[in-house]
C-alpha positions as CSV (number, residue, x, y, z in Angstrom):
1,X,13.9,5.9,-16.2
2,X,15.4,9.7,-16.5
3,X,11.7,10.8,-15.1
4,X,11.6,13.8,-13.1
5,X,9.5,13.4,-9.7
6,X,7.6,16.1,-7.6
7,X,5.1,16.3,-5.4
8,X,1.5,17.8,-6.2
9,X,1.3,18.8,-2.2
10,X,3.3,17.5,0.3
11,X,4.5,19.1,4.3
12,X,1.8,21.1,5.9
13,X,0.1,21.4,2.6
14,X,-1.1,17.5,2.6
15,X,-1.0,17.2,6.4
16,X,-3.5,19.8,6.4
17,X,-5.9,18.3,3.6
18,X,-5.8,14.9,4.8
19,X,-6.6,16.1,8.1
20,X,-9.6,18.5,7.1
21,X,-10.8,16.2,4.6
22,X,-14.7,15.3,5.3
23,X,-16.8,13.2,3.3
24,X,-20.5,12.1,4.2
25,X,-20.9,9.8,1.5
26,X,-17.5,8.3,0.1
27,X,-14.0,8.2,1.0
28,X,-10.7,9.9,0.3
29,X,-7.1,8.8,-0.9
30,X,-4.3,10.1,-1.4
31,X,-0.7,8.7,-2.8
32,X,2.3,9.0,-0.9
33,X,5.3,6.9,-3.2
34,X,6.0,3.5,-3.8
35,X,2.8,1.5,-2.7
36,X,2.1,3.9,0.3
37,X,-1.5,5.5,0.4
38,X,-3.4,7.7,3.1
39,X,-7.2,6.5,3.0
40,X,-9.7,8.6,4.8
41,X,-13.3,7.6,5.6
42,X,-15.0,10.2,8.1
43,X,-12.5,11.3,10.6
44,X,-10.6,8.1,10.4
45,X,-7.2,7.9,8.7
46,X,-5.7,4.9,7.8
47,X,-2.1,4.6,6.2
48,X,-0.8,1.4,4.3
49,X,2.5,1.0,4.3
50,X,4.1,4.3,5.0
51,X,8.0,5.2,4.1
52,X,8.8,8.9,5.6
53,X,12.5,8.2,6.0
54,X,15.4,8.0,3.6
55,X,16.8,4.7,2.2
56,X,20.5,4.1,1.5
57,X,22.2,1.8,-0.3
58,X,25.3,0.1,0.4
59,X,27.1,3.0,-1.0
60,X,26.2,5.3,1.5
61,X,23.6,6.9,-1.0
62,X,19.7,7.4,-1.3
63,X,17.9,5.2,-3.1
64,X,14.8,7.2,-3.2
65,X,13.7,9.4,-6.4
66,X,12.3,11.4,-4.7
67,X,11.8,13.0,-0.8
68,X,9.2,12.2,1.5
69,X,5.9,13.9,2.2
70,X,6.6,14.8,5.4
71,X,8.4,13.3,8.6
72,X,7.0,10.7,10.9
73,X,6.8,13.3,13.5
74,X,5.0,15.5,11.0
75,X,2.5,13.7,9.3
76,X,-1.0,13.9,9.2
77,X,-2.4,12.1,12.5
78,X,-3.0,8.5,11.6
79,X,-5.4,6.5,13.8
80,X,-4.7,3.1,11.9
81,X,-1.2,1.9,9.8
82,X,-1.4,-0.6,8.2
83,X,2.2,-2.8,6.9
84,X,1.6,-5.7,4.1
85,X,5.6,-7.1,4.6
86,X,9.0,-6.7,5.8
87,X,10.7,-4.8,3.0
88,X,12.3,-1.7,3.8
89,X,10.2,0.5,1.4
90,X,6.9,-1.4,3.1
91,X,7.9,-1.4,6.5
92,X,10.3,0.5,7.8
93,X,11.1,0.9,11.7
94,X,12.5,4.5,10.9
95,X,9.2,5.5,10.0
96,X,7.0,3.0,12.5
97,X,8.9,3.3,15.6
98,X,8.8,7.6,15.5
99,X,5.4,7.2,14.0
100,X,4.2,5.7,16.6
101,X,5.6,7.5,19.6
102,X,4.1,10.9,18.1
103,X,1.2,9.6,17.9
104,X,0.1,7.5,20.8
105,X,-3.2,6.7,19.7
106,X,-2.3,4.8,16.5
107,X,-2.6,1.2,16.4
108,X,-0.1,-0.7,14.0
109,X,-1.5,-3.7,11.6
110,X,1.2,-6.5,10.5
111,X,1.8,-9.7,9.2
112,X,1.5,-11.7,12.5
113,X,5.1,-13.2,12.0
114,X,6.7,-10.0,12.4
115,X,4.9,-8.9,15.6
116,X,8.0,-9.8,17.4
117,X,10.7,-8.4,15.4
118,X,8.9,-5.1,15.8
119,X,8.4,-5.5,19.4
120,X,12.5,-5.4,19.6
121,X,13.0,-2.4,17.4
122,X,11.0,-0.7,20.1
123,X,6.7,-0.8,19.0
124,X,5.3,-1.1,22.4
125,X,3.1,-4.6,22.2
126,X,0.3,-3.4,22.9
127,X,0.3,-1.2,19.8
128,X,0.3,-3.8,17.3
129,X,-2.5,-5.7,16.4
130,X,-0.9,-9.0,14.2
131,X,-3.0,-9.9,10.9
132,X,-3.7,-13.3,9.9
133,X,-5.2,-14.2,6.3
134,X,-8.7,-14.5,6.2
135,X,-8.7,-13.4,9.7
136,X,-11.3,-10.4,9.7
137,X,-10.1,-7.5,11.9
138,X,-13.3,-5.1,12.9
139,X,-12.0,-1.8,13.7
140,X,-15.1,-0.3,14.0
141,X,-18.8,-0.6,12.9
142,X,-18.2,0.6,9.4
143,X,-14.4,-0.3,8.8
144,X,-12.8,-3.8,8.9
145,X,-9.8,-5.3,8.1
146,X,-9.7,-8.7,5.8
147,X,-5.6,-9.9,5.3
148,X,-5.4,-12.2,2.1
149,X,-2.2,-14.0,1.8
150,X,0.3,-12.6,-0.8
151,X,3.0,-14.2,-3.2
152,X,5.9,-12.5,-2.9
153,X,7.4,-14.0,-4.3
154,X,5.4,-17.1,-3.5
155,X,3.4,-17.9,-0.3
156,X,5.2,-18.3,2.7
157,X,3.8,-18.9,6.5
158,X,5.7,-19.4,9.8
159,X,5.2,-22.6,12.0
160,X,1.8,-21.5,12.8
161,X,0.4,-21.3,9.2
162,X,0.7,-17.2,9.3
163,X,1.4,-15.6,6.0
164,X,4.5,-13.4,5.8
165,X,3.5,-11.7,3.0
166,X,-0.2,-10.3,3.2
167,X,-2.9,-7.9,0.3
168,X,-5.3,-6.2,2.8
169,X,-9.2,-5.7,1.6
170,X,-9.9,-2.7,3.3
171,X,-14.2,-2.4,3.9
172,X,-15.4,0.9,4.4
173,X,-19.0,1.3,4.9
174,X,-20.5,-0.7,2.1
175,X,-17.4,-0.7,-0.2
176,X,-14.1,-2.4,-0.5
177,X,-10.6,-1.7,-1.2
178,X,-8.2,-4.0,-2.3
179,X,-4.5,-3.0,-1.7
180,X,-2.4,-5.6,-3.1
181,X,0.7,-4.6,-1.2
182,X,3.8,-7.1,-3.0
183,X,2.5,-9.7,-4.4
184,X,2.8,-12.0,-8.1
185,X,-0.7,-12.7,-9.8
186,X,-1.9,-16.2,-8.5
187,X,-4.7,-18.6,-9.5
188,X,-5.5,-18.0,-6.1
189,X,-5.4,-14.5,-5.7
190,X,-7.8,-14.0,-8.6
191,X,-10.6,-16.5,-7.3
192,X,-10.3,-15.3,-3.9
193,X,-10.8,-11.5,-5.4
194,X,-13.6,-12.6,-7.6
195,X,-15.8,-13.0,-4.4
196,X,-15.4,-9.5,-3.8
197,X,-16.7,-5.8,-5.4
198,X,-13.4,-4.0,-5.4
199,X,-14.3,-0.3,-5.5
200,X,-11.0,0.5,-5.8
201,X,-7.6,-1.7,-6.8
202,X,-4.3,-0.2,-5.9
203,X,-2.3,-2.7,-7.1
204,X,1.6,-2.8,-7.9
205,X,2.7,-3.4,-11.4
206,X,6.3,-3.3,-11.6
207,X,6.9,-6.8,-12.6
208,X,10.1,-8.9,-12.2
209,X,13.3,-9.7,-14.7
210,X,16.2,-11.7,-14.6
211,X,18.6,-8.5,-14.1
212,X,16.7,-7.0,-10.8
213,X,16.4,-10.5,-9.7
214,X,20.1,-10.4,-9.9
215,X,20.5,-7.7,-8.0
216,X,18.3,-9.3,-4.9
217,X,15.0,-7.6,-6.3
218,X,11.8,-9.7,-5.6
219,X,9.4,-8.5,-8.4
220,X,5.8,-8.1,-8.3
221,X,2.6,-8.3,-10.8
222,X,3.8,-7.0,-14.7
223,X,1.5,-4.6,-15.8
224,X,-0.5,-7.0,-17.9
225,X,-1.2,-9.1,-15.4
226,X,-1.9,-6.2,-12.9
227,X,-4.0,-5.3,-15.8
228,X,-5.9,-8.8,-16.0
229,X,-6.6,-9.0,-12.6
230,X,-8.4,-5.5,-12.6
231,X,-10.4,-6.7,-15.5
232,X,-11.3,-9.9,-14.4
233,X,-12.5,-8.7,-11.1
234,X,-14.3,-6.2,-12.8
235,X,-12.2,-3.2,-10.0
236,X,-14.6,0.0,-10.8
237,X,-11.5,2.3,-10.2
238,X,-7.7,0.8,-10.5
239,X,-4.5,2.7,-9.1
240,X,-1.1,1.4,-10.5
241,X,1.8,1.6,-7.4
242,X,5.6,0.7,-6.9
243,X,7.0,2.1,-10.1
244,X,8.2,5.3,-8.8
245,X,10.2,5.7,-5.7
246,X,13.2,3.1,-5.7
247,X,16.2,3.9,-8.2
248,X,17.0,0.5,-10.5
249,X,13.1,-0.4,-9.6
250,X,11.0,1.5,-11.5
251,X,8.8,0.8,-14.2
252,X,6.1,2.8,-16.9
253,X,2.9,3.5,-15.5
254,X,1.5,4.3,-18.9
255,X,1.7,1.0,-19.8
256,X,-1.1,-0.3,-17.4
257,X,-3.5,2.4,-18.8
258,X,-2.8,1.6,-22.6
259,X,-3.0,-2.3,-21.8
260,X,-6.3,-1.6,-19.8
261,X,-7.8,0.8,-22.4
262,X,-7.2,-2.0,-25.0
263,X,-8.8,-4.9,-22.9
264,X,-11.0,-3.4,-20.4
265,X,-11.8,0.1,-21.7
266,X,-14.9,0.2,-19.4
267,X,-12.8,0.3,-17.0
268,X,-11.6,3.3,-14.8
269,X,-7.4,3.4,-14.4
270,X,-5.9,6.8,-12.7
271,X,-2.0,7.4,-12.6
272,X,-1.8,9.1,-9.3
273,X,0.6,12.1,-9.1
274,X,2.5,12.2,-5.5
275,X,0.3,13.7,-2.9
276,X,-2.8,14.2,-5.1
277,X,-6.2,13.5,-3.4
278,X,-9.0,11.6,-5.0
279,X,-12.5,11.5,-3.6
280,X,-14.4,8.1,-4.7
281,X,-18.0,9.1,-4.1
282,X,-20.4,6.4,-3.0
Protein backbone atom coordinates (compact mmCIF):
# COMPACT_ATOMS: atom_id res chain seq x y z
CA UNK A 1 0.00 0.00 0.00
CA UNK A 2 3.07 2.59 0.28
CA UNK A 3 1.26 3.74 3.81
CA UNK A 4 3.42 4.90 6.39
CA UNK A 5 2.58 3.36 10.03
CA UNK A 6 3.21 4.71 13.58
CA UNK A 7 2.02 4.46 16.67
CA UNK A 8 -0.27 7.03 18.52
CA UNK A 9 1.38 5.61 22.09
CA UNK A 10 3.09 2.63 22.46
CA UNK A 11 6.10 1.22 25.33
CA UNK A 12 5.54 2.66 28.79
CA UNK A 13 3.36 5.20 27.29
CA UNK A 14 0.28 2.62 26.57
CA UNK A 15 1.45 0.15 29.29
CA UNK A 16 0.90 2.91 31.56
CA UNK A 17 -2.73 4.02 30.17
CA UNK A 18 -3.99 0.69 29.90
CA UNK A 19 -3.02 -0.04 33.23
CA UNK A 20 -4.38 3.28 34.93
CA UNK A 21 -7.44 3.25 32.90
CA UNK A 22 -10.63 3.29 35.27
CA UNK A 23 -14.03 3.41 34.14
CA UNK A 24 -17.32 3.15 36.42
CA UNK A 25 -19.72 3.05 33.79
CA UNK A 26 -18.30 1.67 30.33
CA UNK A 27 -15.25 0.06 29.12
CA UNK A 28 -12.02 0.81 27.36
CA UNK A 29 -10.08 -0.47 24.09
CA UNK A 30 -7.34 0.08 22.61
CA UNK A 31 -5.72 -1.21 19.10
CA UNK A 32 -2.54 -2.97 19.04
CA UNK A 33 -2.11 -4.20 14.93
CA UNK A 34 -3.50 -6.65 12.84
CA UNK A 35 -6.72 -7.87 14.79
CA UNK A 36 -5.05 -7.55 18.23
CA UNK A 37 -7.02 -5.35 20.83
CA UNK A 38 -6.51 -4.65 24.73
CA UNK A 39 -10.15 -4.35 26.30
CA UNK A 40 -10.48 -3.05 29.82
CA UNK A 41 -13.60 -3.23 31.98
CA UNK A 42 -12.73 -2.19 35.75
CA UNK A 43 -9.34 -3.43 36.63
CA UNK A 44 -9.62 -6.35 34.38
CA UNK A 45 -7.63 -6.53 31.16
CA UNK A 46 -8.35 -8.80 28.59
CA UNK A 47 -6.15 -9.10 25.27
CA UNK A 48 -7.34 -10.90 22.01
CA UNK A 49 -5.06 -12.13 20.05
CA UNK A 50 -1.74 -10.48 20.90
CA UNK A 51 1.43 -10.34 18.41
CA UNK A 52 4.57 -8.65 20.44
CA UNK A 53 7.16 -10.49 18.49
CA UNK A 54 8.65 -10.10 15.00
CA UNK A 55 7.55 -12.23 11.98
CA UNK A 56 9.91 -13.37 9.21
CA UNK A 57 9.44 -14.62 6.14
CA UNK A 58 11.19 -17.17 4.37
CA UNK A 59 13.71 -14.76 3.37
CA UNK A 60 15.01 -14.12 6.59
CA UNK A 61 13.03 -10.69 6.66
CA UNK A 62 10.07 -9.05 8.71
CA UNK A 63 6.94 -9.15 7.56
CA UNK A 64 5.57 -6.69 9.90
CA UNK A 65 4.84 -2.85 8.76
CA UNK A 66 5.37 -1.93 11.56
CA UNK A 67 6.98 -2.72 15.35
CA UNK A 68 5.27 -3.83 18.21
CA UNK A 69 3.84 -2.02 21.17
CA UNK A 70 5.85 -3.26 23.52
CA UNK A 71 7.51 -6.80 24.52
CA UNK A 72 5.76 -9.68 26.07
CA UNK A 73 7.75 -9.13 29.08
CA UNK A 74 6.72 -5.48 28.91
CA UNK A 75 3.28 -5.23 28.37
CA UNK A 76 0.56 -3.97 30.30
CA UNK A 77 -0.41 -6.81 32.90
CA UNK A 78 -3.05 -8.93 31.26
CA UNK A 79 -5.34 -11.05 33.55
CA UNK A 80 -7.19 -12.73 30.53
CA UNK A 81 -5.70 -13.48 26.59
CA UNK A 82 -7.76 -14.49 24.59
CA UNK A 83 -6.46 -16.47 20.86
CA UNK A 84 -9.28 -16.93 18.01
CA UNK A 85 -6.77 -19.47 15.70
CA UNK A 86 -3.50 -20.79 14.98
CA UNK A 87 -1.99 -18.25 12.55
CA UNK A 88 1.08 -16.75 13.41
CA UNK A 89 -0.18 -13.18 13.51
CA UNK A 90 -3.20 -14.57 15.92
CA UNK A 91 -1.39 -16.84 17.97
CA UNK A 92 2.01 -16.74 18.28
CA UNK A 93 4.02 -18.91 20.95
CA UNK A 94 6.80 -16.12 20.86
CA UNK A 95 4.42 -13.80 22.33
CA UNK A 96 2.16 -16.56 24.60
CA UNK A 97 4.83 -18.66 25.97
CA UNK A 98 6.98 -15.21 27.51
CA UNK A 99 3.59 -13.70 28.08
CA UNK A 100 2.69 -15.99 30.11
CA UNK A 101 5.68 -16.68 32.33
CA UNK A 102 5.90 -12.80 33.17
CA UNK A 103 2.83 -12.84 34.17
CA UNK A 104 1.75 -15.78 36.17
CA UNK A 105 -1.63 -14.81 36.87
CA UNK A 106 -2.92 -14.76 33.29
CA UNK A 107 -5.08 -17.40 32.09
CA UNK A 108 -4.84 -18.19 28.26
CA UNK A 109 -8.33 -18.79 26.15
CA UNK A 110 -8.00 -21.04 22.81
CA UNK A 111 -9.66 -22.98 20.41
CA UNK A 112 -9.96 -26.34 22.36
CA UNK A 113 -8.04 -28.20 19.48
CA UNK A 114 -4.89 -26.46 20.05
CA UNK A 115 -4.76 -26.95 23.82
CA UNK A 116 -2.20 -29.52 23.18
CA UNK A 117 0.02 -28.09 20.72
CA UNK A 118 0.46 -25.20 23.20
CA UNK A 119 1.04 -27.40 26.01
CA UNK A 120 4.29 -28.67 24.00
CA UNK A 121 5.61 -25.30 23.09
CA UNK A 122 5.80 -24.89 26.79
CA UNK A 123 2.01 -23.12 28.32
CA UNK A 124 1.83 -24.81 31.59
CA UNK A 125 -1.78 -26.75 31.33
CA UNK A 126 -3.15 -25.50 33.82
CA UNK A 127 -2.98 -22.04 32.29
CA UNK A 128 -5.16 -22.61 29.48
CA UNK A 129 -8.66 -22.69 29.63
CA UNK A 130 -9.87 -24.45 25.90
CA UNK A 131 -13.04 -22.70 24.21
CA UNK A 132 -15.68 -24.62 22.61
CA UNK A 133 -18.51 -22.80 20.40
CA UNK A 134 -21.40 -21.96 22.15
CA UNK A 135 -19.74 -23.08 25.17
CA UNK A 136 -20.25 -20.00 27.62
CA UNK A 137 -17.04 -19.38 29.67
CA UNK A 138 -17.89 -17.14 33.02
CA UNK A 139 -14.89 -15.47 34.13
CA UNK A 140 -16.47 -13.52 36.52
CA UNK A 141 -19.91 -12.10 37.56
CA UNK A 142 -19.86 -9.37 35.05
CA UNK A 143 -17.61 -10.77 32.24
CA UNK A 144 -18.18 -14.04 30.20
CA UNK A 145 -16.86 -15.62 27.39
CA UNK A 146 -19.27 -16.98 24.40
CA UNK A 147 -16.89 -18.80 21.34
CA UNK A 148 -18.85 -18.83 18.02
CA UNK A 149 -17.44 -20.99 15.37
CA UNK A 150 -15.61 -19.12 12.55
CA UNK A 151 -15.05 -19.79 8.75
CA UNK A 152 -11.75 -19.49 7.90
CA UNK A 153 -11.80 -20.28 5.57
CA UNK A 154 -14.76 -22.52 6.12
CA UNK A 155 -15.75 -24.41 9.37
CA UNK A 156 -13.59 -26.95 10.46
CA UNK A 157 -13.77 -29.11 13.95
CA UNK A 158 -11.56 -31.94 15.24
CA UNK A 159 -12.89 -35.47 16.08
CA UNK A 160 -14.76 -34.11 18.92
CA UNK A 161 -16.89 -31.53 17.08
CA UNK A 162 -14.44 -28.50 18.41
CA UNK A 163 -14.14 -25.65 16.09
CA UNK A 164 -10.55 -24.72 15.03
CA UNK A 165 -11.35 -21.50 14.07
CA UNK A 166 -13.47 -19.52 16.66
CA UNK A 167 -15.25 -15.25 16.77
CA UNK A 168 -15.45 -14.66 20.60
CA UNK A 169 -18.64 -12.37 21.98
CA UNK A 170 -17.05 -10.89 24.69
CA UNK A 171 -20.06 -9.76 27.66
CA UNK A 172 -19.11 -7.10 29.87
CA UNK A 173 -21.62 -6.07 32.29
CA UNK A 174 -24.72 -5.56 30.36
CA UNK A 175 -23.00 -5.19 26.85
CA UNK A 176 -21.46 -7.31 24.27
CA UNK A 177 -18.48 -7.34 22.05
CA UNK A 178 -18.18 -9.16 19.06
CA UNK A 179 -14.53 -9.81 17.89
CA UNK A 180 -14.66 -11.66 14.78
CA UNK A 181 -11.09 -12.86 14.88
CA UNK A 182 -10.55 -14.65 10.96
CA UNK A 183 -13.41 -15.53 9.67
CA UNK A 184 -15.60 -15.30 5.88
CA UNK A 185 -19.26 -13.82 6.16
CA UNK A 186 -21.63 -16.95 6.64
CA UNK A 187 -25.38 -17.39 6.58
CA UNK A 188 -24.62 -18.63 9.75
CA UNK A 189 -22.63 -16.17 11.21
CA UNK A 190 -25.10 -13.44 10.52
CA UNK A 191 -28.31 -15.31 12.18
CA UNK A 192 -26.29 -16.37 14.99
CA UNK A 193 -25.19 -12.41 15.48
CA UNK A 194 -28.64 -11.25 14.91
CA UNK A 195 -29.59 -12.75 18.41
CA UNK A 196 -27.25 -10.56 19.94
CA UNK A 197 -26.82 -6.41 20.73
CA UNK A 198 -23.26 -5.93 19.60
CA UNK A 199 -22.06 -2.78 21.23
CA UNK A 200 -19.12 -2.97 19.53
CA UNK A 201 -17.94 -5.02 16.19
CA UNK A 202 -14.28 -5.40 15.60
CA UNK A 203 -14.37 -7.19 12.62
CA UNK A 204 -11.64 -7.95 9.97
CA UNK A 205 -12.20 -6.78 6.48
CA UNK A 206 -9.33 -7.58 4.38
CA UNK A 207 -11.04 -9.85 2.07
CA UNK A 208 -9.49 -12.64 -0.16
CA UNK A 209 -8.19 -12.77 -4.01
CA UNK A 210 -6.96 -15.21 -6.28
CA UNK A 211 -3.18 -13.68 -6.05
CA UNK A 212 -2.85 -13.90 -2.02
CA UNK A 213 -4.63 -17.17 -2.18
CA UNK A 214 -1.71 -18.02 -4.32
CA UNK A 215 0.67 -17.10 -2.16
CA UNK A 216 -0.98 -19.46 0.78
CA UNK A 217 -3.07 -16.44 2.15
CA UNK A 218 -6.48 -17.44 3.65
CA UNK A 219 -8.62 -14.29 3.25
CA UNK A 220 -11.21 -13.02 5.43
CA UNK A 221 -14.61 -10.83 5.24
CA UNK A 222 -14.27 -7.95 2.10
CA UNK A 223 -15.13 -4.85 3.35
CA UNK A 224 -18.62 -4.90 1.99
CA UNK A 225 -19.49 -7.73 3.48
CA UNK A 226 -17.71 -6.70 6.87
CA UNK A 227 -19.86 -3.74 6.14
CA UNK A 228 -23.29 -5.82 5.70
CA UNK A 229 -22.82 -7.69 8.59
CA UNK A 230 -22.39 -4.42 10.88
CA UNK A 231 -25.49 -3.18 9.31
CA UNK A 232 -27.58 -6.02 9.44
CA UNK A 233 -26.90 -6.57 13.07
CA UNK A 234 -27.45 -3.18 13.66
CA UNK A 235 -23.33 -3.09 15.68
CA UNK A 236 -23.77 0.51 17.53
CA UNK A 237 -19.93 1.12 17.08
CA UNK A 238 -17.88 -1.00 14.30
CA UNK A 239 -13.89 -1.21 14.23
CA UNK A 240 -12.37 -2.47 10.91
CA UNK A 241 -8.97 -4.90 11.72
CA UNK A 242 -6.32 -6.95 9.79
CA UNK A 243 -5.47 -4.43 7.05
CA UNK A 244 -2.42 -3.12 8.52
CA UNK A 245 0.33 -5.08 9.95
CA UNK A 246 1.34 -7.94 7.39
CA UNK A 247 3.33 -6.84 4.14
CA UNK A 248 1.44 -8.34 0.78
CA UNK A 249 -1.81 -8.45 3.18
CA UNK A 250 -3.11 -5.31 3.60
CA UNK A 251 -6.08 -3.61 2.49
CA UNK A 252 -7.94 0.19 2.59
CA UNK A 253 -9.61 0.87 5.67
CA UNK A 254 -11.46 3.76 4.16
CA UNK A 255 -13.26 1.73 2.16
CA UNK A 256 -15.44 0.23 5.07
CA UNK A 257 -16.32 3.69 6.23
CA UNK A 258 -17.40 5.08 2.72
CA UNK A 259 -19.44 1.65 2.02
CA UNK A 260 -20.95 2.04 5.64
CA UNK A 261 -21.72 5.76 5.24
CA UNK A 262 -23.55 4.89 1.95
CA UNK A 263 -25.65 1.92 3.45
CA UNK A 264 -25.80 2.31 7.06
CA UNK A 265 -25.01 6.06 7.73
CA UNK A 266 -26.70 5.73 11.22
CA UNK A 267 -24.22 3.81 11.99
CA UNK A 268 -20.92 4.50 14.03
CA UNK A 269 -17.43 3.14 12.09
CA UNK A 270 -13.90 4.36 13.77
CA UNK A 271 -10.54 3.65 11.93
CA UNK A 272 -8.45 3.03 14.86
CA UNK A 273 -4.86 4.52 14.86
CA UNK A 274 -2.24 2.03 16.62
CA UNK A 275 -2.37 2.40 20.28
CA UNK A 276 -5.18 4.85 20.45
CA UNK A 277 -7.68 4.38 23.40
CA UNK A 278 -11.48 4.60 23.02
CA UNK A 279 -13.75 4.73 25.93
CA UNK A 280 -17.39 3.34 24.92
CA UNK A 281 -19.52 4.79 27.68
CA UNK A 282 -22.55 2.81 28.88
Amino acid sequence: MGQQYCWYQKGNELKKDVETTYINNGFAYWYIGQVGMIFKWKEQIIYIDPVLNDLYGADGNSRRNYPPPFSPDNAAKPDIIMCTHNHADHMNVNTLVPMLNHFPDAKLIVPAPEAEGLIKSGVEKNRIIPAVQETVIQLKSDISICPVAAAHPEYCEDEYGAQYALSYLVRLGEKTIFHSGDTYLTKELLERLQQESVALACLSMNGRDYERESRGIIGNMSYRDAGYLAGMIEADMTIPMHYDMVQGNEENPLRLLEYMEERWPGRKCHIMKLGEKIIYNF
